[in-house]
C-alpha positions as CSV (number, residue, x, y, z in Angstrom):
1,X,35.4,70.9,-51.2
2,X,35.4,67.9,-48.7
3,X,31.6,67.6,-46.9
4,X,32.2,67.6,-42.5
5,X,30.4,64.0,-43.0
6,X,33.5,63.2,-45.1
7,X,36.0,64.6,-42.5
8,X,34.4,63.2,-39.6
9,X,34.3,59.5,-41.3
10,X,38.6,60.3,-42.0
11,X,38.7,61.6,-38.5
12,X,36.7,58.5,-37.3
13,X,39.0,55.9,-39.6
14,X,42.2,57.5,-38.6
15,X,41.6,57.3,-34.7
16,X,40.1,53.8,-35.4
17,X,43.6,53.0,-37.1
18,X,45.6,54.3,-34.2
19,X,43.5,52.2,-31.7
20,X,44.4,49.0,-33.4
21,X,48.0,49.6,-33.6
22,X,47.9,50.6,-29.7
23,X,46.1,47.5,-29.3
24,X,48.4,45.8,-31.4
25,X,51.3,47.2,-29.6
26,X,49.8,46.4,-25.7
27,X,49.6,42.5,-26.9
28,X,53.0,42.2,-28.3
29,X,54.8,43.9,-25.1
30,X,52.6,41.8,-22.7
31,X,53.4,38.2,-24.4
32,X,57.3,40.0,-24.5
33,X,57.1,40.3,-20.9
34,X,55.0,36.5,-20.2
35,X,57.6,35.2,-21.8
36,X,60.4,37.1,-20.3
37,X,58.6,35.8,-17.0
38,X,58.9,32.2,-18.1
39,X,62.4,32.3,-19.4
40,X,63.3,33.8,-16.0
41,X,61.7,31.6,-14.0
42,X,63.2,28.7,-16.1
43,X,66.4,30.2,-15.2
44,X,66.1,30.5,-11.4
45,X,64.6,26.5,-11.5
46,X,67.7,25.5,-13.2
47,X,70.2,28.0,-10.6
48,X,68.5,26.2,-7.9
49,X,68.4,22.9,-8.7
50,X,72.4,23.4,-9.1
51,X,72.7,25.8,-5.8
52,X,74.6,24.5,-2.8
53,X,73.6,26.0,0.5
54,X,76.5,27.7,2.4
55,X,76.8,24.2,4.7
56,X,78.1,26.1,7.3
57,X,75.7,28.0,8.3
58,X,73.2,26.2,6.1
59,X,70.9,23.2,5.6
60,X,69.7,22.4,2.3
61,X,66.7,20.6,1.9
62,X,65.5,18.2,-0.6
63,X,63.9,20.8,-2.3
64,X,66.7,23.1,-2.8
65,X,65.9,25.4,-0.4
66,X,68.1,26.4,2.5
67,X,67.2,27.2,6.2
68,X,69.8,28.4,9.3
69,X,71.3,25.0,10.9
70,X,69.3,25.6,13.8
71,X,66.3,24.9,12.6
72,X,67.3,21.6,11.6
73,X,66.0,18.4,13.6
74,X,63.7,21.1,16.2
75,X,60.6,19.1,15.0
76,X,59.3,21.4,12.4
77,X,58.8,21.1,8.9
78,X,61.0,24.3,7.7
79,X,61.8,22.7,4.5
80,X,58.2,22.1,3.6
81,X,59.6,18.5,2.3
82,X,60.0,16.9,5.6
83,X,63.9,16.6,4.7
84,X,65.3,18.4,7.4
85,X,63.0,16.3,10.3
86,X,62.8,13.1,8.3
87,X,66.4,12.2,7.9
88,X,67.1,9.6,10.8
89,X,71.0,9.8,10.0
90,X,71.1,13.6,11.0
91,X,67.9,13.7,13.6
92,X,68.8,10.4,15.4
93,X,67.5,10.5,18.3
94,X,70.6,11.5,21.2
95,X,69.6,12.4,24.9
96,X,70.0,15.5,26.1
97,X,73.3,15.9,29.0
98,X,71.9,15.8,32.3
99,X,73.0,19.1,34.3
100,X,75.1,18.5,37.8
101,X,72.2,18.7,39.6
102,X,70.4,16.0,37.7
103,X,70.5,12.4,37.7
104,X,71.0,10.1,34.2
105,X,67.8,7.5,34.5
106,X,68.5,3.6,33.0
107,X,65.9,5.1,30.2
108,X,68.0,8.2,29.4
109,X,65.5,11.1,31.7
110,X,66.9,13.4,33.7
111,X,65.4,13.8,37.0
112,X,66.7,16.2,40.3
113,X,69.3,14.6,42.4
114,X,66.6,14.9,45.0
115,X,64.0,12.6,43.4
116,X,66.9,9.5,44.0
117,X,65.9,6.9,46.6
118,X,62.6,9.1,47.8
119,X,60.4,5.7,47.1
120,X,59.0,7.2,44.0
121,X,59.6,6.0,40.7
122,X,60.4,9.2,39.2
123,X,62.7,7.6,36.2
124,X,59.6,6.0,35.0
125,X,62.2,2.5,35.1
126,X,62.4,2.3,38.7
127,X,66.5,2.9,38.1
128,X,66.2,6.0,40.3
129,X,65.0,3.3,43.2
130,X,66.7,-0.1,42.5
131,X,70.5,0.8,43.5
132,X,69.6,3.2,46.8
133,X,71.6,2.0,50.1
134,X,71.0,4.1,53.1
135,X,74.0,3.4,54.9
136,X,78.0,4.0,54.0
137,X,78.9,5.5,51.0
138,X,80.3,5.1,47.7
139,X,84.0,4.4,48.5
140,X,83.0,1.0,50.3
141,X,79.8,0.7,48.6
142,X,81.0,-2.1,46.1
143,X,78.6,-0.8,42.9
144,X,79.6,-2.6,39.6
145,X,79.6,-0.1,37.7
146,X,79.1,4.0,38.7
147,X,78.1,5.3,42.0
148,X,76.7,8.6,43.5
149,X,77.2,9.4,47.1
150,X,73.9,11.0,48.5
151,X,73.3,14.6,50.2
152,X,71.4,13.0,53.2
153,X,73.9,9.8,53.3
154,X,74.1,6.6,51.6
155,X,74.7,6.2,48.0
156,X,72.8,4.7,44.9
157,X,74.6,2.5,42.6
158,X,73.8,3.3,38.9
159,X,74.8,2.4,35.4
160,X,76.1,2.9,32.0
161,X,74.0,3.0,28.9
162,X,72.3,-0.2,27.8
163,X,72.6,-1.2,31.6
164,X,69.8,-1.5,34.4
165,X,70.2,-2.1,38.5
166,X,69.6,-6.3,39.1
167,X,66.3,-6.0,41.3
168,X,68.0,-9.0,43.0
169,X,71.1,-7.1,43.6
170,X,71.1,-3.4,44.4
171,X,75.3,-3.3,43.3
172,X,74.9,-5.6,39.9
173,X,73.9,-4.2,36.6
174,X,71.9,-6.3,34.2
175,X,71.8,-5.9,30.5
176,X,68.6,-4.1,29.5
177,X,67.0,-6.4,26.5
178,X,65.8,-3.7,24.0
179,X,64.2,-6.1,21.7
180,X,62.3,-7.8,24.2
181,X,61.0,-4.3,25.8
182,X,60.2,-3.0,22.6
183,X,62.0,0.6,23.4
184,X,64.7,-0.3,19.7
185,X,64.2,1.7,16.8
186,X,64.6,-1.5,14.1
187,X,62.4,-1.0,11.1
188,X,62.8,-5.1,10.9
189,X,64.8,-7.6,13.5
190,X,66.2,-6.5,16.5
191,X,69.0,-8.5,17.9
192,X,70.1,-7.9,21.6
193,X,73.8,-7.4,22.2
194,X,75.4,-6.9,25.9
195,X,74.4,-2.9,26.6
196,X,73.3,-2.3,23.4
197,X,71.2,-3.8,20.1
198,X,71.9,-4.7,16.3
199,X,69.5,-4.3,13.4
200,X,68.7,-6.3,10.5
201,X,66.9,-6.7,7.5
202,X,64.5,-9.4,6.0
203,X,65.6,-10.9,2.8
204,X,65.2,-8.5,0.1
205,X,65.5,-5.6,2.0
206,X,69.2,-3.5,2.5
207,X,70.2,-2.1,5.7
208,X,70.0,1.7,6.0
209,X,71.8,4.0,9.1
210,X,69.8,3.8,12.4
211,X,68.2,0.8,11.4
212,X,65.5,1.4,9.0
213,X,65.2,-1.5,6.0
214,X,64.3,-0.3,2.2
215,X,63.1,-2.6,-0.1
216,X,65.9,-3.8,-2.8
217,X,63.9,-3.9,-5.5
218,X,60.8,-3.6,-6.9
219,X,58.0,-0.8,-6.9
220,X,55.7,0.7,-4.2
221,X,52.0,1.1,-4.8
222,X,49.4,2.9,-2.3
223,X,45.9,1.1,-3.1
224,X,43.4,3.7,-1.8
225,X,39.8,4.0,-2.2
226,X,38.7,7.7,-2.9
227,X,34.9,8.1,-3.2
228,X,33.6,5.4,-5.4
229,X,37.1,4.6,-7.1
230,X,40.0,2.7,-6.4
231,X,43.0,4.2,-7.1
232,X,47.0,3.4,-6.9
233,X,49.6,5.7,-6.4
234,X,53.3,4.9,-6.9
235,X,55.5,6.0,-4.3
236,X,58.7,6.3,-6.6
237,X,57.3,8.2,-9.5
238,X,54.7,10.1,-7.1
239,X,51.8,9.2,-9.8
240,X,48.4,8.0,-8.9
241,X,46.1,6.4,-11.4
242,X,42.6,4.9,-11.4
243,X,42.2,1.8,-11.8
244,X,38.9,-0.1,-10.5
245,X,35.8,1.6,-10.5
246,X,33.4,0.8,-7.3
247,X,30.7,2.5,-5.3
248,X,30.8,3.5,-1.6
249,X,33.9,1.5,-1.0
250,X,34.6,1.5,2.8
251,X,37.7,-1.0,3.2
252,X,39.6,-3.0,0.8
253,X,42.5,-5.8,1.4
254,X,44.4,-7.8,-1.8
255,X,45.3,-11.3,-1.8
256,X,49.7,-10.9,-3.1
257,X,50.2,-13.8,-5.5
258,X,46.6,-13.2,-7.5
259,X,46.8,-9.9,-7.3
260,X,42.6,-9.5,-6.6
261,X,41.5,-6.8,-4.5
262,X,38.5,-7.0,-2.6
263,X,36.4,-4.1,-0.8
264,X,33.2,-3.8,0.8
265,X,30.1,-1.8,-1.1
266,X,28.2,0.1,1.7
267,X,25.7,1.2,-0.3
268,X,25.0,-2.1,-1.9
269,X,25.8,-4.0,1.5
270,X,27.8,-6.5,-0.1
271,X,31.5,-7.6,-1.4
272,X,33.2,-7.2,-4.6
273,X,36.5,-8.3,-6.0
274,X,38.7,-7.0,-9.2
275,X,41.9,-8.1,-10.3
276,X,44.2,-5.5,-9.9
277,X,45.8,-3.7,-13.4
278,X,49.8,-4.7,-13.3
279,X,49.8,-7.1,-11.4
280,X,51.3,-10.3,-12.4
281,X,49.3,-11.4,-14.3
282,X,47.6,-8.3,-15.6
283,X,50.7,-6.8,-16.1
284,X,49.3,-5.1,-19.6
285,X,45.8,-4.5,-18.6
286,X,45.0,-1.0,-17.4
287,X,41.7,-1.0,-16.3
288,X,39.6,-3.2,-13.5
289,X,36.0,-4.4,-13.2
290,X,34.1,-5.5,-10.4
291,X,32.9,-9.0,-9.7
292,X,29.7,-9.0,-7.1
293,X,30.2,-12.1,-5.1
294,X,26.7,-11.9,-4.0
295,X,27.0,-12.2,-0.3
296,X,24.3,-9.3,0.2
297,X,22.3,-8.7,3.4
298,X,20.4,-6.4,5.6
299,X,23.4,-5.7,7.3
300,X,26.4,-3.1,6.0
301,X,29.9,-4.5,5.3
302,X,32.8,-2.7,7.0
303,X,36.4,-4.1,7.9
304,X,37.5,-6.6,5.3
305,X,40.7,-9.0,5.4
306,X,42.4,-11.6,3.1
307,X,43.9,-14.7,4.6
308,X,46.3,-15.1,2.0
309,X,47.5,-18.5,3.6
310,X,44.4,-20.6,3.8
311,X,42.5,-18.3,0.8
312,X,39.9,-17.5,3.0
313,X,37.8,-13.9,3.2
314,X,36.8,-12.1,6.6
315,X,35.1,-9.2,7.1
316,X,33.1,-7.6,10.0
317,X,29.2,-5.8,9.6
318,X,26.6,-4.4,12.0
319,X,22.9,-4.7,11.1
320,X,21.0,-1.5,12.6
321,X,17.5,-3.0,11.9
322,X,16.6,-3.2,15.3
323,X,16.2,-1.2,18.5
324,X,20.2,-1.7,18.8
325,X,23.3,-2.1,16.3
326,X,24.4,-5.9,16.1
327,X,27.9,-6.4,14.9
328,X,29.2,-9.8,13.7
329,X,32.4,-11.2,12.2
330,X,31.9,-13.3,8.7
331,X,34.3,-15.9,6.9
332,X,33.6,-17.2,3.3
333,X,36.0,-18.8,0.8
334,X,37.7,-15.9,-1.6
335,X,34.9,-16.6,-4.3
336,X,32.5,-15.9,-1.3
337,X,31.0,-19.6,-0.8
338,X,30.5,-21.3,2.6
339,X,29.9,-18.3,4.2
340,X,29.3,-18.6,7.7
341,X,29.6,-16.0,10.9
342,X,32.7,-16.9,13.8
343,X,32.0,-14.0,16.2
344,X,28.0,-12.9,16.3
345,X,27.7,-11.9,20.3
346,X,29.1,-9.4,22.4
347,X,29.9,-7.2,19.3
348,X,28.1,-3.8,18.3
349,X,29.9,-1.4,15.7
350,X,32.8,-3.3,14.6
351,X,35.0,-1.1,12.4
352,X,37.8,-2.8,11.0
353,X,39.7,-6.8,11.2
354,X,42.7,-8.0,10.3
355,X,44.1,-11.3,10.2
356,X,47.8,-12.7,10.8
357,X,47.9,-16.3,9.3
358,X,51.2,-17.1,10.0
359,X,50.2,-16.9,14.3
360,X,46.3,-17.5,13.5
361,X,45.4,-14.8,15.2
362,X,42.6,-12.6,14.2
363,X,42.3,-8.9,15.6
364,X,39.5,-6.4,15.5
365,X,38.0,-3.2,16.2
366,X,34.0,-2.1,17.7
367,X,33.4,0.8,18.5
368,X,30.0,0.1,20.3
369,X,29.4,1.7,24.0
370,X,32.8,0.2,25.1
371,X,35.0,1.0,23.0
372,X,37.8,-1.7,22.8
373,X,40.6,-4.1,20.5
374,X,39.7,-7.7,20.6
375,X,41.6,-10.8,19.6
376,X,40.8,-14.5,18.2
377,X,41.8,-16.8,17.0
378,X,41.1,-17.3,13.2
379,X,38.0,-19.7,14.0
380,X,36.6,-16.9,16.5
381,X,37.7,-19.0,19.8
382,X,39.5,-18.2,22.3
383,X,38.7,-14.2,22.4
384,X,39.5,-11.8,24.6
385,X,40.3,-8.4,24.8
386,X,43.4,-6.7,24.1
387,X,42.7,-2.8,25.0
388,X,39.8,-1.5,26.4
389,X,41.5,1.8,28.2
390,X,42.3,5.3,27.0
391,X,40.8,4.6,23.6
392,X,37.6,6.2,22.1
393,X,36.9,5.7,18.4
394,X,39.3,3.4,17.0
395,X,39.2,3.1,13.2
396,X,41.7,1.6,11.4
397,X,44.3,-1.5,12.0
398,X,47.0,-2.7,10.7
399,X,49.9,-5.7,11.3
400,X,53.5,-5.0,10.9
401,X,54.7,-8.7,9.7
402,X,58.6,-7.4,9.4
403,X,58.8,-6.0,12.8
404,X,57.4,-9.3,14.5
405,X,53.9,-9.2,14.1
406,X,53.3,-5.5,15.5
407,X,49.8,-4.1,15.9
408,X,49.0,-0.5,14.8
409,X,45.8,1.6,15.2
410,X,44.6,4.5,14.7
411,X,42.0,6.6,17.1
412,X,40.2,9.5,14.8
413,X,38.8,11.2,17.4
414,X,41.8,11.6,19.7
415,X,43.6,11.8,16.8
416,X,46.5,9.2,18.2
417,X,48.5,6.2,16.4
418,X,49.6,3.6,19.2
419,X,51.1,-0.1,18.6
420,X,51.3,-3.0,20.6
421,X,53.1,-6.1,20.6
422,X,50.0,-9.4,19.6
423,X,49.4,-10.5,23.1
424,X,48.7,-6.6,24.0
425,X,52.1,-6.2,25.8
426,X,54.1,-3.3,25.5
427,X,51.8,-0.8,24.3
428,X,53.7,2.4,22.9
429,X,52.4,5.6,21.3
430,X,53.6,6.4,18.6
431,X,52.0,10.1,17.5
432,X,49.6,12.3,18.7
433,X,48.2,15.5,17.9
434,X,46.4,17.5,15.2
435,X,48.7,17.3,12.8
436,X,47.4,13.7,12.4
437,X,44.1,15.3,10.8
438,X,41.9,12.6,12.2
439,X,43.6,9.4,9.9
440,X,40.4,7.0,9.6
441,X,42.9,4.2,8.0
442,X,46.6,3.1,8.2
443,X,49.4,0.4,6.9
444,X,53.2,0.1,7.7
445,X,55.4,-0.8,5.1
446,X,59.6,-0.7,5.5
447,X,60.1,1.9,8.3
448,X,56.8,3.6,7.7
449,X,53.1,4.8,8.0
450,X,50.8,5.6,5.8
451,X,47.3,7.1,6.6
452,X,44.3,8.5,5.1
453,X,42.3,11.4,6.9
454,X,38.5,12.0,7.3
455,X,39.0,16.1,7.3
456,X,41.0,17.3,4.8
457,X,41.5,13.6,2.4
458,X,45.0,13.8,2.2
459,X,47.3,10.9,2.3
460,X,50.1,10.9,4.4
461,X,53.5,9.4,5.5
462,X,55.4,9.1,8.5
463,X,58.9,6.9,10.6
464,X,56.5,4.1,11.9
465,X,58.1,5.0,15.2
466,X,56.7,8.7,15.1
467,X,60.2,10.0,14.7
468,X,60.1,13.1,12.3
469,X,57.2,14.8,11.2
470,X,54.7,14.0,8.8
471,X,54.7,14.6,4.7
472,X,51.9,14.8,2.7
473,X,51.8,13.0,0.1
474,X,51.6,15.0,-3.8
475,X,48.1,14.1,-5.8
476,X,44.2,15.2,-5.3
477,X,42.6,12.9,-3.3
478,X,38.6,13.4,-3.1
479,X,37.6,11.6,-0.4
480,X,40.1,8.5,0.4
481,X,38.8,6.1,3.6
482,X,41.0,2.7,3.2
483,X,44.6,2.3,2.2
484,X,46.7,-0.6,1.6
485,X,50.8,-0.6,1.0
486,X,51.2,-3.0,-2.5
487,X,54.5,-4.2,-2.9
488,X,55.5,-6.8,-6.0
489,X,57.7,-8.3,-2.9
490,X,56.4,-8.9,0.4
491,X,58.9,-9.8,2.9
492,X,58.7,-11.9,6.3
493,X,56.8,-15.3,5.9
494,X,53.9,-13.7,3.9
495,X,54.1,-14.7,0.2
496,X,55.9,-12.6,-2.5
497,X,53.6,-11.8,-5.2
């Protein structure tokens, strides 16, 4: 006779057993399905990396995925790659047909057939103005070119593309110079034809469609400081490494044939310098390590620059020991002897300085009560100011040696990117909006920007003439604040590293 302690220990082991095979049983069908999940999600990469969009009625993106045709080139980023904005062969730029009530501008704007010859320069090119004749009309009027008779009488001589009204001669058309008026879209040299322009490339670089330039050969590294590291990121694998450990690095600049980079230590208020891993000649070394070049003061480091021609360091720091900020603009010898300040007056915040050695210029940013863009040259005479209007916290600067000597900032709290030719000429805007995230710092390489930002500390890219839309770059990025393009050839009259 079994006890009921007995039975209910059987009872107890039995349902014990069937739990464990249940168990059991759960785990093997869940792991079945994980990696029934996998293999089909294996199989749908694969099928997509090989599917072709139906082309007419599709656009396939980089990315393999496909969006209606119309939303190709409408300045949105439906591809989530940038492929279907970024693509200057199928987005190049093509003005709009002007309506029968509208008149075609020298610039390519359409403006009302009424705005013609009402003393306004509506056209923006004063095309709309130069060819008006009050009297007669277009069948004696003599124009060179085209001609449109007037509702009120007279006629305005016009014409084609490429062409502008003589302001000396109401009936002759002169060649518009698109080089010279900076309204071409060459990543590199612009050449001026009659009605029209050619592009070309630097040495080392090939010719693309619509005149952007790629680099032959050779890699392209992003040197970015993020938080108290530098860091390099290749732009053809899309991998970003550390390689230089620093503290409270604000700027950096390297010098091409050694391959050093040099940054500025806010917190220690002085300048450091590391070779940089790969270069040259650290081409198997994978780690950096700072130098001091013991150049400390009261007053905190910001902009930094390397005159790779004469080997010489500049750099720009505001002491805020007194009543007042004092900013001043220093020079020292790369190893950071003979030190010596070239601008110490009329300078309050100064946030950033660049040098062009081939022109001597030198070019700077202060962000004191007036905010402005001021240029030297290298030996701090001769300054003046370059813009002072329609700018509030300028940042970041940068000097586009390909495209003849091109100045770029950056304003972070109006959230624009401008450039201008050197002598402040010709001042263009290039993009604006929030979708610039507040960029702090910038540099142009081939027919393109790169920028850091202060809100979200994401790097990102963008057609140096603000064509397109913007692409973020892949990688975590803590807290990035200077960036500099690294190229193992540097074209234009800067030396090739």
């Amino acid at each position: 006779m079994v006890s009921s302690s007995a039975r209910q220990v059987t009872v107890f082991r039995n349902t014990s057993d069937v739990m464990v095979r249940e168990t059991a049983t759960t785990l093997v069908m869940s792991w079945t399905v994980h990696l029934v999940i996998q293999v089909i999600a294996t199989v749908v990469r694969k099928s997509s990396s090989n599917y072709t969009c139906n082309t007419l009625r599709r656009f396939q993106c980089n990315n393999h995925k496909c969006i209606p045709l119309y939303q190709k080139c409408d300045g949105i980023d439906n591809c989530g790659d940038g492929s279907d904005e970024n693509n200057m062969t199928i987005c190049s730029h093509r003005p709009r047909p002007c309506i029968f009530n509208e008149f075609r501008c020298a610039n390519q704007k359409c403006i009302g057939s009424n705005k013609i010859c009402d003393h306004a320069d509506d056209c923006g090119d004063s095309s709309d103005e130069l060819g008006c004749h009050t009297a007669s009309n277009c069948t004696v009027g003599g124009c060179e070119q085209t001609c449109t008779d007037l509702k009120d009488g007279g006629y305005v001589c016009h014409c084609i593309r490429g062409f502008r009204i003589s302001p000396n001669n109401p009936k002759i058309c002169n060649d518009i110079d698109e080089c010279a008026e900076f309204t071409h879209n060459c990543s590199q040299l612009c050449t001026n034809l009659n009605g029209t322009h050619a592009c070309s490339c630097r040495e080392g670089f090939v010719a693309e469609i619509n005149g952007v330039c790629r680099l032959e050969q050779g890699a392209i590294t992003l040197i970015y400081s993020d938080s108290p590291e530098i860091r390099a990121f290749n732009l053809t694998s899309h991998t970003a490494k550390y390689v230089i450990k620093g503290d409270n690095i604000e700027s950096l600049d390297y010098e091409p044939v050694s391959g050093i980079v040099y940054w500025t230590d806010s917190y220690g208020k002085t300048i450091k310098r590391s070779y940089l891993p790969g270069s040259p000649e650290r081409a198997n070394v994978t780690m950096g390590y700072a130098q001091n070049l013991d150049i400390e003061s009261r007053a905190k480091p910001t902009g930094m620059a390397v005159d790779w021609a004469g080997l010489n360091l500049y750099w720009s720091e505001t002491d805020r020991t007194g009543n007042k900020p004092r900013g001043s603009i220093l020079v020292s010898t790369l190893d950071g002897r003979y030190r010596h300040s070239i601008i110490a007056t009329g300078l309050v915040v100064p946030t950033s300085v660049v040098v062009d050695p081939d022109h001597g210029y030198m070019f700077w940013i202060d962000i004191g009560s007036i905010p402005k863009i001021e240029t030297s040259w290298m030996d701090g005479s001769k300054r003046r100011i370059l813009v002072s209007d329609a700018i509030s916290q300028p940042t970041g600067l940068s000097i586009d040696f390909d495209m003849e000597h091109t100045i770029y900032w950056v304003d972070v709290k109006l959230n624009k990117i401008e450039m201008m030719r050197e002598d402040g000429t010709r001042r263009t805007l290039v993009a604006y909006g929030n979708y610039l995230k507040h960029s702090l710092s910038l540099d142009v390489f081939e027919s393109s920007i790169y920028w850091v930002t202060r809100d979200s500390g994401v790097i990102y890219s963008m057609d140096k003439f603000g064509r397109g839309v913007p692409v973020k770059l892949p990688g975590e990025f803590a807290n990035p604040s200077s960036i500099k393009v690294y190229c193992m050839q540097t074209s234009g009259t800067t030396p090739a590293v």
